[in-house]
C-alpha positions as CSV (number, residue, x, y, z in Angstrom):
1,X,0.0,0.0,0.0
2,X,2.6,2.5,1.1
3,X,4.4,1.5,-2.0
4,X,1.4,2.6,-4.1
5,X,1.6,5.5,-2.6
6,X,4.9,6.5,-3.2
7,X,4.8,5.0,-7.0
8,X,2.6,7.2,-7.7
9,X,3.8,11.0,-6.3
10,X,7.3,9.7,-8.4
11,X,5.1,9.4,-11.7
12,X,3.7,12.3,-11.2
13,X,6.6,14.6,-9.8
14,X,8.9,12.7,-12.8
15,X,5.7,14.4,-15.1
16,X,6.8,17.3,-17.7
17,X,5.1,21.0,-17.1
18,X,2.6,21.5,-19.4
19,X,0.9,24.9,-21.0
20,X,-2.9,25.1,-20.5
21,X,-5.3,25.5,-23.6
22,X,-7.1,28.7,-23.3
23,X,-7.3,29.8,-27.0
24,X,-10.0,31.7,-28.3
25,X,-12.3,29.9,-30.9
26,X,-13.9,32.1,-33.6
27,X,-17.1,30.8,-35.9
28,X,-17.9,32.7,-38.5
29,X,-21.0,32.8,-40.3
30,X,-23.3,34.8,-42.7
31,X,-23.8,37.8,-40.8
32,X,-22.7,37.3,-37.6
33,X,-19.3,36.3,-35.9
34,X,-19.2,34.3,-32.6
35,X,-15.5,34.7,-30.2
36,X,-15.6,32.2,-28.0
37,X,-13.5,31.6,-24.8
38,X,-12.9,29.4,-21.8
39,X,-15.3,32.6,-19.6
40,X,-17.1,34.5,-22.4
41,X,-18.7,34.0,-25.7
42,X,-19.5,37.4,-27.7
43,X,-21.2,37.1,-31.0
44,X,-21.2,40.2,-33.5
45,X,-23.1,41.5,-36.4
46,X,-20.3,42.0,-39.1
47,X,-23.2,43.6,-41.6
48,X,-23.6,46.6,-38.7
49,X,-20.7,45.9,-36.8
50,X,-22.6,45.9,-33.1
51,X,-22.7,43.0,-30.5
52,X,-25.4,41.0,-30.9
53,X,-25.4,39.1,-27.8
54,X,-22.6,37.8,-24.6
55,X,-23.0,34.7,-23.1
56,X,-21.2,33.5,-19.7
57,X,-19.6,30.2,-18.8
58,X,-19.6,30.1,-15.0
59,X,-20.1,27.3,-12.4
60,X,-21.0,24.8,-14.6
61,X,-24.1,26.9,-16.2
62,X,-24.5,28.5,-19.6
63,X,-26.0,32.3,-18.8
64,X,-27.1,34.2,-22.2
65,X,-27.9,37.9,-19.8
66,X,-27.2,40.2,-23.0
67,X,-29.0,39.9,-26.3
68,X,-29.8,42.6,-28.4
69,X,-33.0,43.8,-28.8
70,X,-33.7,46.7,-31.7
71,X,-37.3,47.4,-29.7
72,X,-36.4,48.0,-26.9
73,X,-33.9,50.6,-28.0
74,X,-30.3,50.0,-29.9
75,X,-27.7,49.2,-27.4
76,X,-25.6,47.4,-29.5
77,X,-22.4,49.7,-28.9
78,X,-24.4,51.2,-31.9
79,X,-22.5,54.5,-33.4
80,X,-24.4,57.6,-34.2
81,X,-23.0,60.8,-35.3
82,X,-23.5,64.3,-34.3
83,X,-27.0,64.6,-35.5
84,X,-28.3,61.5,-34.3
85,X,-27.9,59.4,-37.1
86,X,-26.4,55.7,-37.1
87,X,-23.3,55.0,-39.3
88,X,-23.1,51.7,-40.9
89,X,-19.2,49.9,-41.6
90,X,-17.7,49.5,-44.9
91,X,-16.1,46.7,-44.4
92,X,-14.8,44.4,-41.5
93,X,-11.8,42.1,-41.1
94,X,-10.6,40.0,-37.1
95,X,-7.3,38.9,-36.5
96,X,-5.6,37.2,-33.8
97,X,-3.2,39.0,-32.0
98,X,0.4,38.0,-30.3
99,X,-1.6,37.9,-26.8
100,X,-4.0,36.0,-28.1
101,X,-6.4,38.3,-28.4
102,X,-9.8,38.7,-31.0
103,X,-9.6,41.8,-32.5
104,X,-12.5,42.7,-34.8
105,X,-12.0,45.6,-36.6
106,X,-15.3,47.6,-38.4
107,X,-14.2,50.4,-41.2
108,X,-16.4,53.2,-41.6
109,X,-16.1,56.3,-44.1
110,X,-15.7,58.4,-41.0
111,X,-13.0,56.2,-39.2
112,X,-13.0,52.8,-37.2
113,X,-14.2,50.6,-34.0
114,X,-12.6,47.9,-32.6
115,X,-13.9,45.0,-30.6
116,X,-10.9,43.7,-28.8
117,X,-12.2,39.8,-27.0
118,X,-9.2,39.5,-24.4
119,X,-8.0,35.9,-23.9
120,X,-8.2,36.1,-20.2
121,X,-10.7,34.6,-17.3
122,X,-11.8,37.9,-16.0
123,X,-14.9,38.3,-18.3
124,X,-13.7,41.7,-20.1
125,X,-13.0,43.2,-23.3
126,X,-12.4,46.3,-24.9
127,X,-13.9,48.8,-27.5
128,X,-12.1,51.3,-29.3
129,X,-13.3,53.8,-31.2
130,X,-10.9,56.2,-33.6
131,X,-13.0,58.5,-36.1
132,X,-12.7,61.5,-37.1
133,X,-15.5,63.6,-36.1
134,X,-17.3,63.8,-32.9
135,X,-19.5,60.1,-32.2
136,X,-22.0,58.9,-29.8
137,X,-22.3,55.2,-28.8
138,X,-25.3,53.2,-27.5
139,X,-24.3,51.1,-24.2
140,X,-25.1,48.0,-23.8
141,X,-28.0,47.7,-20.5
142,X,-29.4,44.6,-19.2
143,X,-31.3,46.4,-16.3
144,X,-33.8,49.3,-16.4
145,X,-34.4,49.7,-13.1
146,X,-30.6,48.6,-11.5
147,X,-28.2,51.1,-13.7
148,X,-26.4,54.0,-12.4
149,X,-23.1,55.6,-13.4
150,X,-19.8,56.3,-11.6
151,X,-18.4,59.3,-10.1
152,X,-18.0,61.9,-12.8
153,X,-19.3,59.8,-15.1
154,X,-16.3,57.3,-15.2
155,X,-18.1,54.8,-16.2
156,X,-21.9,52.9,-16.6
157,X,-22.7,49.8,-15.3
158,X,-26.1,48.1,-15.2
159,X,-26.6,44.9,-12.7
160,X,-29.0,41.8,-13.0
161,X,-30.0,38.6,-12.1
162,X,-30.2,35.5,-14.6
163,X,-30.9,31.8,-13.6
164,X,-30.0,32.9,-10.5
165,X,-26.6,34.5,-11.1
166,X,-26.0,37.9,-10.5
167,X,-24.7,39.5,-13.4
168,X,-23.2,42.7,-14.0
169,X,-22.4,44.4,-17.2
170,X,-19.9,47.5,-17.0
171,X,-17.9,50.0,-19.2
172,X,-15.1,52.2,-18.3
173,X,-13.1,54.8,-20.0
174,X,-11.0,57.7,-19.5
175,X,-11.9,59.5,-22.4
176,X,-15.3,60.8,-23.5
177,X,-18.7,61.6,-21.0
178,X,-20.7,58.9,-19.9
179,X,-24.5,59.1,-19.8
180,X,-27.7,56.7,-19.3
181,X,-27.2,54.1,-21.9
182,X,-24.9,56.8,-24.1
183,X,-21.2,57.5,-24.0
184,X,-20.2,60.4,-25.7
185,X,-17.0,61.1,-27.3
186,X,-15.8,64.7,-28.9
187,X,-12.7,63.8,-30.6
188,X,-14.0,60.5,-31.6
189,X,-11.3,58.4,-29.8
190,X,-10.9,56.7,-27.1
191,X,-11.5,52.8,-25.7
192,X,-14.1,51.5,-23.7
193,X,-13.1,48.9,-20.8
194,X,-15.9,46.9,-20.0
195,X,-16.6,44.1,-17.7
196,X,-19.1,41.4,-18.9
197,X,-20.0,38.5,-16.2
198,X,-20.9,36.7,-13.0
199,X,-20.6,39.4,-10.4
200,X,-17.3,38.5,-9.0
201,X,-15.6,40.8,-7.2
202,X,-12.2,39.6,-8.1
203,X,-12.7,39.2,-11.6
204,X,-14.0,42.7,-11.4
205,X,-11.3,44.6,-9.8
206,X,-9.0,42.8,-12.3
207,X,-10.9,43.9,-15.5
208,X,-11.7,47.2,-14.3
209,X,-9.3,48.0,-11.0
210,X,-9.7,51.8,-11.7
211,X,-13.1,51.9,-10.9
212,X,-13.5,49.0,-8.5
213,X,-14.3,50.3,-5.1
214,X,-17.3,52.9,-6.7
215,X,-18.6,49.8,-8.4
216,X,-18.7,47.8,-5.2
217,X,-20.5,50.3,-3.6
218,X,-22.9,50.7,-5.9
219,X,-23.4,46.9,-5.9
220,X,-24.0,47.0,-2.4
221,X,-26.8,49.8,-2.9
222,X,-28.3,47.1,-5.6
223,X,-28.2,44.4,-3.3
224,X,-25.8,42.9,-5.0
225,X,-23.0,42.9,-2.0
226,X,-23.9,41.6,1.3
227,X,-21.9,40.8,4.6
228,X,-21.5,37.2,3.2
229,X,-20.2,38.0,0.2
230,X,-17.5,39.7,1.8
231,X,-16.8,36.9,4.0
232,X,-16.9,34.8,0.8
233,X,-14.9,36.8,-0.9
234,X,-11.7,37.1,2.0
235,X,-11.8,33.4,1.3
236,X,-11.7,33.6,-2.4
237,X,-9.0,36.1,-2.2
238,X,-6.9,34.4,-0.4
239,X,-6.9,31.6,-2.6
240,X,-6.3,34.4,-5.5
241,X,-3.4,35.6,-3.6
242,X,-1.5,32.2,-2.9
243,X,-1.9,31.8,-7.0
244,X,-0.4,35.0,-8.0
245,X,2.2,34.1,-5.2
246,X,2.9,30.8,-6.5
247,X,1.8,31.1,-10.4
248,X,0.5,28.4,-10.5
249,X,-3.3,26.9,-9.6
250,X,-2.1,23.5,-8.2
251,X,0.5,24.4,-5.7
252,X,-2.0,27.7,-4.7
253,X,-4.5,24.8,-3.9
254,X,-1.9,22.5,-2.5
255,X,-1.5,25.0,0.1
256,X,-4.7,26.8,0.8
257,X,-5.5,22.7,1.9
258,X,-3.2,22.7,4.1
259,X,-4.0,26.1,5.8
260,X,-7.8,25.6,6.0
261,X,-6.4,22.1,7.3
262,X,-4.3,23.8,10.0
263,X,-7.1,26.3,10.7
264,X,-9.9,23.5,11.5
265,X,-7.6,21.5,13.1
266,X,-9.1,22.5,17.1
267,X,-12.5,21.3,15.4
268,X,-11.0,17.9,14.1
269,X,-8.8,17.4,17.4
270,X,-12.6,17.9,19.8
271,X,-13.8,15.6,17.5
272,X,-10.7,12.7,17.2
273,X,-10.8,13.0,20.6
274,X,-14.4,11.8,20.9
275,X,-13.8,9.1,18.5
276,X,-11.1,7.8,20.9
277,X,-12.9,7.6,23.7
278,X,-15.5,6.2,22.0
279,X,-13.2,3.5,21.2
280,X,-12.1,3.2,24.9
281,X,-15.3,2.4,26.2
282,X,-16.6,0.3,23.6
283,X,-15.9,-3.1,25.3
284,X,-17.7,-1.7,28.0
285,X,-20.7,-1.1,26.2
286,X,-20.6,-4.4,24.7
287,X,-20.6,-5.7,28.3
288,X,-24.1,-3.9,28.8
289,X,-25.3,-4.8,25.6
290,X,-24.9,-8.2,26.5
291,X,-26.5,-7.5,30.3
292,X,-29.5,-5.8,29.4
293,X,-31.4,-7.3,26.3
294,X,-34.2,-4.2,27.4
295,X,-33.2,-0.9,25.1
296,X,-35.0,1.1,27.8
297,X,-32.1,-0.3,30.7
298,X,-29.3,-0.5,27.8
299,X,-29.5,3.1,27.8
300,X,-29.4,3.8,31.4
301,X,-26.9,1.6,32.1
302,X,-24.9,3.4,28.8
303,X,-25.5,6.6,30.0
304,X,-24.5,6.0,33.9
305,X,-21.0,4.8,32.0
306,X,-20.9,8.1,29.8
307,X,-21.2,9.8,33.2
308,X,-18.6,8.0,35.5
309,X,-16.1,8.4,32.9
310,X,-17.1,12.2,31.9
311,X,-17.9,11.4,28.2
312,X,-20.4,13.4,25.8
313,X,-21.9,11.6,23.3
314,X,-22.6,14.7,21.3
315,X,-19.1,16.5,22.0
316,X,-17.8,14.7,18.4
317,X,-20.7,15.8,16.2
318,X,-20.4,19.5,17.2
319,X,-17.2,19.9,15.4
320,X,-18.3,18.3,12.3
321,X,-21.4,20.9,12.2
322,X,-19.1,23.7,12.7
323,X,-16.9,22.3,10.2
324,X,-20.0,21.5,7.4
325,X,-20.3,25.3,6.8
326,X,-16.7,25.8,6.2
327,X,-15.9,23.1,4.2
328,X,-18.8,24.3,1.7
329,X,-17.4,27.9,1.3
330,X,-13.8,26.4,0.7
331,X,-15.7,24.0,-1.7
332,X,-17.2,26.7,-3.7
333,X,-13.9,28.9,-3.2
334,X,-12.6,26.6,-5.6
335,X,-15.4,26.5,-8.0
336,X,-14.8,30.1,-7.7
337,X,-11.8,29.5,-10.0
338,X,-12.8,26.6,-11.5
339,X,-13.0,28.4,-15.1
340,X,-9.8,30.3,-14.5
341,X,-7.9,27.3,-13.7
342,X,-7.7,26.9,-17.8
343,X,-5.6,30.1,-17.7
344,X,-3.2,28.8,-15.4
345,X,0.3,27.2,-16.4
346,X,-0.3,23.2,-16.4
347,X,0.5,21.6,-13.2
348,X,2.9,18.2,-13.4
349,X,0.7,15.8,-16.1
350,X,-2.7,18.3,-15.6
351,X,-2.5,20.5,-19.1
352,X,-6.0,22.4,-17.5
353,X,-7.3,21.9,-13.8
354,X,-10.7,23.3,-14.8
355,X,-11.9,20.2,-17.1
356,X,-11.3,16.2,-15.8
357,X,-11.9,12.9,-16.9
358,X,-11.8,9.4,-15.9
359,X,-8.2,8.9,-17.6
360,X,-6.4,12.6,-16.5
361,X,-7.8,11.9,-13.0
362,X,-6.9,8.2,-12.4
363,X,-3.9,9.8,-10.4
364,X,-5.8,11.1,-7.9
365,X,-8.6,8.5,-7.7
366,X,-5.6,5.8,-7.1
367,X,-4.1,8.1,-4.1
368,X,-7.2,8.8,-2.6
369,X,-9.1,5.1,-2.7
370,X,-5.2,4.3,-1.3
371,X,-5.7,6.9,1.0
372,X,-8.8,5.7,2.1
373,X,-8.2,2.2,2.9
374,X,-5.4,2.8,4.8
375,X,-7.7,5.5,6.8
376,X,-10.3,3.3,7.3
377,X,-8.0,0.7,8.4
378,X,-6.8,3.0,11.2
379,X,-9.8,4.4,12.2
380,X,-12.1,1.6,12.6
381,X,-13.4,-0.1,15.8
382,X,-14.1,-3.6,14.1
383,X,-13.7,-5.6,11.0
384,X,-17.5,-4.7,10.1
385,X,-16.6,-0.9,9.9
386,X,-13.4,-1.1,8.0
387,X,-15.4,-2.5,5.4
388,X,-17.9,-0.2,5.5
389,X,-15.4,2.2,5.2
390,X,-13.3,1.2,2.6
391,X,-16.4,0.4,0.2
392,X,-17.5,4.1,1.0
393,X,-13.7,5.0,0.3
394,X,-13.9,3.3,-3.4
395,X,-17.0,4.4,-4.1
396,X,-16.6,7.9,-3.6
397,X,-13.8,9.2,-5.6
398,X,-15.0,6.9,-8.7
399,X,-18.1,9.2,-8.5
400,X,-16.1,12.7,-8.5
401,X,-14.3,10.8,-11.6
402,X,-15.1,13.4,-14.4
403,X,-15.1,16.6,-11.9
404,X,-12.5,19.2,-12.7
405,X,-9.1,18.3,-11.9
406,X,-9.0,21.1,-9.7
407,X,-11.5,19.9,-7.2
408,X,-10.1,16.4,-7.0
409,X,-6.6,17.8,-6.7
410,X,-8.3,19.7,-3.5
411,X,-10.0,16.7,-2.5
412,X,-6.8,14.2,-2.7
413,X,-4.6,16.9,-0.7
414,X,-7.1,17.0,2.1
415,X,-7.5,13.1,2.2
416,X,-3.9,12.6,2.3
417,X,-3.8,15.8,5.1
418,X,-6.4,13.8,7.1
419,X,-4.6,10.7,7.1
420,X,-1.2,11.9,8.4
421,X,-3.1,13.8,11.3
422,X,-5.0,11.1,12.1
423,X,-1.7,8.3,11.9
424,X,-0.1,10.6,14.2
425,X,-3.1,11.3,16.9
426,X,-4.0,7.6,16.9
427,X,-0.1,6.5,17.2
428,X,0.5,8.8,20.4
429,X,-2.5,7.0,21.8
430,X,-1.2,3.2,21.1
431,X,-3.4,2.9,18.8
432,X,-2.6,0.5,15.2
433,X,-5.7,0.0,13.8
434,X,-6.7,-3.3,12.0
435,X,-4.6,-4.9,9.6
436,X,-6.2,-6.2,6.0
437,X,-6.2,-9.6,7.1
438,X,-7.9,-8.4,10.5
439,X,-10.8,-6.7,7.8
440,X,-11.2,-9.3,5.7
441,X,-11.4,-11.8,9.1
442,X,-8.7,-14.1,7.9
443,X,-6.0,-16.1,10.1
444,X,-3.4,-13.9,10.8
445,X,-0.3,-15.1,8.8
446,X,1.8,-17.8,11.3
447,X,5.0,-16.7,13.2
448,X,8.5,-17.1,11.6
């Protein structure tokens, strides 16, 4: 078993680095064009060279909050000239820059306008306009009630929710005068920074860090920001941080594991603790299972033993309440990043931590049903329970088999965190746990 083990971090540390692939995918068809990233899809119409329509990829779900609507006003990044009326392109041509970048370019008798789909995670992109006489451009809104703009008119930003994710869509620039829906510009230059997306605070102060802490705040006057979300987001952050500290996804989640490990470690001590006890007295409460065939004096008799040797039943499923909670925020703190993951540089044999199947996660499933075994091996009180356990054990991470990388690289740390904790609690306590002949109830091997 501990051979396994060890076989296994060797393949994998022996493993070649690997670049992620986070390329932008473009589909072009009569009249429209469609840019399509790991984050963001944007889809144009090259005949009037406006956005049609901007789709999010986020926590597994597909969210379409922008489509354009010609009734209900244009708000297409539509531009109009002095006198109010629209201008139409020429001509249009995209190209792929050396950052990867989309950059569709519309040519107009009176100048240009550029859409500019960033190959990045944060959800943004860029606009830019160069004409030659003084333009006005129709904002995209996806709100009439929740839109507002920023202090002396920096920017617009209009807030939503769609299949129950709250969205914002928001443009910044230095240049020109912002109004409802309108951004005005008198030379006719100057680039719009706009945000696009799942209303991430992170993600947000990335693609638009200028004009980050007005935006929160006007969140928060949406509803959009609550105290949670700021307790939420210290986690997230911190996970953000130990990535642009370490460059690199896996090892930021290899160690925010082990300090949320270190952190709940009190909780898993109360509760190890309980189980050991537990364990103590368990011959005696065979003895009075075997006394009293009655339930009614089975429990007395249990609970006059709980007593005499100060033991709370309920001390050891405290800490795992107290630990449910936190274990789901750190859970989604991860899905947080789940999409960004593909931006990261590869980690050993793991091109991209945001996508996983059977075969790239056989690695971790092999650790962690190793993992488990030996866990349930050590913690167990009989034969009946190791087995118990160690079916659970295999069961489990065959189930997580086609969940991001990511998660089961999460989810392999923490079993192999759990397991050195708990080999070195139970070994100051004398305790060896069963053996797989012990689980299996066969003869233990003779003497030599």
């Amino acid at each position: 078993m501990r051979r396994a083990i060890l076989l296994t971090l060797i393949f994998m540390t022996l493993c070649t680095l690997s670049v992620s692939s986070k390329e932008l995918v473009t589909q072009e068809g009569t009249s429209t064009l469609i840019v399509s990233g790991k984050t963001l899809k944007v889809t144009l119409d090259t005949v009037r060279g406006l956005i049609l329509g901007v789709t999010s990829y986020a926590d597994n779900k597909t969210v379409e909050f922008y489509v354009y609507n010609e009734s209900l006003g244009k708000d297409g990044f539509n531009v109009f000239d002095a006198e109010g009326n629209e201008l139409l392109p020429t001509s249009f041509s995209y190209r792929e820059d050396i950052d990867g970048n989309i950059v569709v370019t519309f040519n107009y008798e009176q100048g240009s306008k550029s859409f500019i789909i960033l190959n990045s995670p944060y959800y943004d992109f860029k606009v830019q306009f160069d004409f030659n006489q003084r333009v006005e451009v129709a904002l995209p809104f996806i709100s009439y009630q929740n839109q507002t703009l920023g202090p002396d008119s920096s920017y617009y930003m209009t807030y939503d929710k769609f299949s129950g994710q709250k969205t914002l869509f928001a443009v910044a620039s230095n240049q020109g005068t912002f109004k409802f829906q309108r951004y005005e510009l008198e030379s006719g230059r100057g680039v719009l920074e706009s945000f696009a997306g799942p209303m991430r605070l992170i993600h947000i102060k990335q693609a638009l860090p200028e004009h980050y802490e007005a935006i929160v705040k006007d969140l928060q006057d949406f509803g959009g920001v609550t105290i949670f979300s700021w307790i939420y987001h210290g986690i997230v952050y911190f996970l953000f941080w130990l990535y642009q500290w370490s460059g690199n996804f896996g090892w930021a989640l290899i160690i925010f594991t082990i300090v949320t490990r270190f952190i709940l470690y009190p909780l898993y001590h109360i509760q190890t603790k309980s189980m050991l006890m537990m364990r103590m007295l368990q011959p005696d409460v065979d003895r009075i299972k075997k006394k009293y065939k009655d339930p009614r004096k089975q429990q007395e008799a249990m609970m006059a033993l709980y007593k005499e040797k100060g033991y709370n039943p309920a001390s050891g499923c405290l800490p795992i309440l107290l630990q449910l909670p936190v274990l789901i925020l750190l859970y989604n703190a991860i899905r947080y990043f789940s999409e960004a993951m593909a931006y990261s540089p590869g980690f050993l044999i793991w091109k991209d931590l945001s996508v996983g199947n059977f075969v790239m996660n056989i690695p971790f499933i092999i650790i962690t049903v190793v993992v488990g075994i030996y866990s349930s091996l050590l913690t167990a009180q009989d034969a009946r329970s190791a087995r118990s356990g160690v079916i659970m054990q295999i069961i489990f991470p065959i189930l997580f088999a086609t969940f991001p990388s990511g998660l089961l690289l999460y989810w392999t740390t923490q079993s192999v965190l759990q397991l050195m904790i708990s080999w070195v609690v139970y070994r100051r306590h004398g305790i060896k746990g069963l053996t797989l002949r012990q689980m299996l109830s066969l003869p233990e091997k003779p003497a030599k």
